[in-house]
N, C-alpha and C positions, 0 to 999 in steps of 0.2 A: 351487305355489311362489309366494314373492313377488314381484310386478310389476317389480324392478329386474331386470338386463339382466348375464349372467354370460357370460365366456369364458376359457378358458386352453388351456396349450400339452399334449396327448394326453400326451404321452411324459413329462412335465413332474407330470401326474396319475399314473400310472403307476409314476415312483419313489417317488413320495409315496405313494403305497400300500403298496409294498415297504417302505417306510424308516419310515412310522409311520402304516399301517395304516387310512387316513382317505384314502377319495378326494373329488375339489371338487365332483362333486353333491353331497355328504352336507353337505362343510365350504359349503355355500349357506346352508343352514339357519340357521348362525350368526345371518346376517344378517336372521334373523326377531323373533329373541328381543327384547322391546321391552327389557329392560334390557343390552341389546348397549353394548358401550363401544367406542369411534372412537379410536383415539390412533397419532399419525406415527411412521414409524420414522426418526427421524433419521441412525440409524448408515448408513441402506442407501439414504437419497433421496439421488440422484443428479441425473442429468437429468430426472425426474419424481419427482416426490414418491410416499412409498411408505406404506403404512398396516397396522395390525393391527384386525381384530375381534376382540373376545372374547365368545362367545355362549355362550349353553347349548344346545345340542345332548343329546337325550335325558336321559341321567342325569349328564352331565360339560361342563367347558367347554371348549369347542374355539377354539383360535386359528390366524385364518386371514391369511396374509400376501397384501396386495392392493394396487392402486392402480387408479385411474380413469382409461377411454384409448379417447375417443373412445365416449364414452357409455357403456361396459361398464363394468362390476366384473372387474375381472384378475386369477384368485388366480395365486399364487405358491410357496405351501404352504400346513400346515393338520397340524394335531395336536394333541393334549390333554398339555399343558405345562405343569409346576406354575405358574410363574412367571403365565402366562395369567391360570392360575383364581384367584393372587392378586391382582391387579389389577382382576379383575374383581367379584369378591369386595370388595376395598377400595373402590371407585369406587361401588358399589352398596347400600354400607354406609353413605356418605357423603350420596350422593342419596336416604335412604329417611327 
């Protein structure tokens, strides 16, 4: 795995597997992909600021919902989302 520093809540992994079939070991990977895109989620930062990856993972892009807390990577969820893989798609299009 990569060097960065991952944790999330068991139960939290758990329905997110049930609900879209991605658990957060797997959605870590995102965060390997060199053409990974970083962008805030403004609708949902609250008291800490909240973030999406969109990486590729195997053969699709997976987007993972996260923020930074006390040196970890937090996910929060994580699923293959169209909306994701156009953004990521765009963003990569842009930078190439």
């Amino acid at each position: 795995m990569i060097k960065d520093r991952f944790e999330w809540d068991p139960e939290k992994d758990i329905l997110n597997q049930v609900k879209h079939a991605v658990s957060f070991s797997e959605a870590q990977y995102a965060f390997s992909d060199p053409h990974r895109v970083i962008a805030e989620d403004l609708a949902h930062s609250g008291k800490e600021k909240r973030y999406y990856c969109f990486g590729k993972v195997s053969d699709g892009i997976l987007t993972v919902r996260f923020t930074y807390r006390f040196g970890f990577i937090r996910i929060f969820g994580a699923g293959y989302w169209r909306r994701g893989k156009q953004i990521y798609e765009q963003e990569n299009q842009v930078h190439r």
